[in-house]
Steps between C-alpha positions, in 0.01 A plus 500: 500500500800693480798283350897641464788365326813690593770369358891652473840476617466820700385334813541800680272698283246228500481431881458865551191446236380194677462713886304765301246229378517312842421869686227537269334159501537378851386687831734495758324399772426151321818431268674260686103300450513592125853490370608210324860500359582194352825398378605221228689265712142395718314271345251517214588884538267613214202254609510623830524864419207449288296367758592793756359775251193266478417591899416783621628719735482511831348862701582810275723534185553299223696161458843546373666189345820506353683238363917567490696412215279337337582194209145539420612752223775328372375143483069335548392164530171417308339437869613811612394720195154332559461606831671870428209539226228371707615729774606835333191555416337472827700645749310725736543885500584475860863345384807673393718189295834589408773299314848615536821374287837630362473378173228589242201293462554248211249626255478176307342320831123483472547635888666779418186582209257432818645771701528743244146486488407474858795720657725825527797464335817727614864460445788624784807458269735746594539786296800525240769726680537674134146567477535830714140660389355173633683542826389828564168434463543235758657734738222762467246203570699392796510815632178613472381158696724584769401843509850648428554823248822536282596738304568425123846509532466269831298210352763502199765510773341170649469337185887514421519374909315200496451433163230213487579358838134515621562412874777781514233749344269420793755535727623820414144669460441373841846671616428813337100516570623484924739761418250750309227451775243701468637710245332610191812607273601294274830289616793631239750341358830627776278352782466157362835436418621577843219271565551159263800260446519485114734178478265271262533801219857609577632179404347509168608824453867407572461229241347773247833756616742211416376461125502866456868487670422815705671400743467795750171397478545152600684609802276726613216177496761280678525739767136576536451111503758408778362826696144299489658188671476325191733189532807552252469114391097550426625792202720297415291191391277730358752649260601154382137419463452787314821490281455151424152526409573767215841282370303189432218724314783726313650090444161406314416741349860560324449123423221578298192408709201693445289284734382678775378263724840299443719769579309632799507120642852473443607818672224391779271783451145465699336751280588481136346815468794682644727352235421782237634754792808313556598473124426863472778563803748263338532670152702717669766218576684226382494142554886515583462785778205284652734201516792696698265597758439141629872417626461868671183398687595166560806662708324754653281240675803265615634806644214596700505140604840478635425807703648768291414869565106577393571827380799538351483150333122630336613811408830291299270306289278786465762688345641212292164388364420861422826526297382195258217719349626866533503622196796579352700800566544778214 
């Protein structure tokens, strides 16, 4: 009776992880007999997809029933945990259950206890982009499924690419796998580049460039990023979501909050974990050079709205945001 709870916002990650466990439970011959996906919106979802593992399957292969997005894990009637803990139990080995959901499975619900018992448990949260050892790692696993050898300096190369966009990963392992064919030599690090787009990390990086007012630097990443195709208004909403981000934590914590659940809320951080990071970066600054660079960004992107030159307009505020934290001259 194998039972699976995936449960994560990395939906690509976990739909790649849900074909692996359908090609391994259901011959193909007979899935479209033995493949139940069932989604919240029909009725008495849960009731129903307990009743499909209850049959078995049709010709060869297991029974694969899957029930998407699931509010079983977030919320159980008393009727429904009675019939989940009759049937847990029970379920024949010939059918593969699986629960899938973005959020975690509320471990207070007596549900939740239920299939921590019965089930196997796996998060697909996407990987912090600052936790660089953990990304590697995922690229050599990713790799290795698809069959494609890098070179050390390559993987680290794709890391700083993609950072912890999972779908991108896939999609350049596939691109590079059809260009290595049959080749047994590691892929190196000058063939991926001229390979991958790198616009997800170069973005970051311009932020990063900008705080350490090297602006050479930051040129350099706005050209590489408008070389990509990457739309001039797109960096700039991510520099104001960046800059603004790190002003209302510099704000809080000058204020004297110590919370860090409160401060990562208020600056609208998903992961409070990467708050420890961002104060690190922002000893290096003031709270009064953070506030200049707001009015900055705010033109920049009414600029680029009214149709103002891409390049040369970037490369101005590049420049002028740079000069608010270059250190000063001797």
């Amino acid at each position: 009776m194998p039972i699976y709870v995936y449960w994560g916002e990395d939906n690509f990650a976990l739909t790649q992880a849900v074909k692996v466990l359908q090609t391994r439970s259901l011959d193909p011959d007979w899935a479209s007999f033995n493949l139940d996906k069932i989604t919240p919106d029909q009725p008495d979802s849960v009731l129903q997809g307990l009743n499909q593992a209850m049959t078995s399957p049709f010709g060869s292969g297991d029974r694969f029933v899957w029930l998407v997005d699931t509010p079983l894990m977030q919320r159980c009637s008393e009727e429904l945990l009675a019939q989940l803990d009759l049937t847990l139990p029970i379920l024949p080995k010939t059918t593969t259950l699986l629960l899938t959901g973005a959020s975690k499975p509320d471990g207070r619900l007596k549900s939740t206890k239920l299939l921590q018992k019965y089930a196997q448990i796996q998060e697909f949260s996407p990987i912090p982009p600052w936790k660089t050892d953990l990304l590697l790692r995922q690229v050599q696993k990713v790799s290795q499924d698809l069959g494609v050898k890098l070179s050390s300096s390559g993987a680290k190369f794709i890391v700083e690419a993609v950072g912890n966009d999972t779908r991108q990963l896939y999609s350049e392992l596939e691109k590079i796998r059809l260009f290595a064919g049959n080749s047994k030599t590691p892929v190196g690090e000058a063939t991926i580049a001229s390979l991958i787009t790198t616009t997800s990390q170069s973005s970051l990086k311009l932020v990063t460039a900008i705080l350490e007012g090297k602006t050479d630097h930051a040129l350099e990443l706005v050209r590489d990023l408008l070389r990509q195709n990457e739309p001039a208004i797109k960096i700039a909403v991510t520099l104001i979501n960046q800059f603004r981000q790190r002003l209302w934590i510099k704000v809080m914590v000058e204020a004297g909050e110590r919370d860090e659940r409160t401060i990562a809320q208020a600056a609208e951080l998903n992961n409070p974990k990467k708050l420890y990071f961002l104060q690190k970066e922002l000893t290096q600054c003031s709270l009064y050079q953070l506030q200049q660079t707001l009015p900055l960004l705010l033109e920049l992107e009414f600029s680029l709205k009214r149709g103002a030159d891409e390049t040369a307009t970037l490369q101005t505020k590049a420049i002028e945001l740079c000069q608010i934290f270059a250190p000063p001259s001797n």
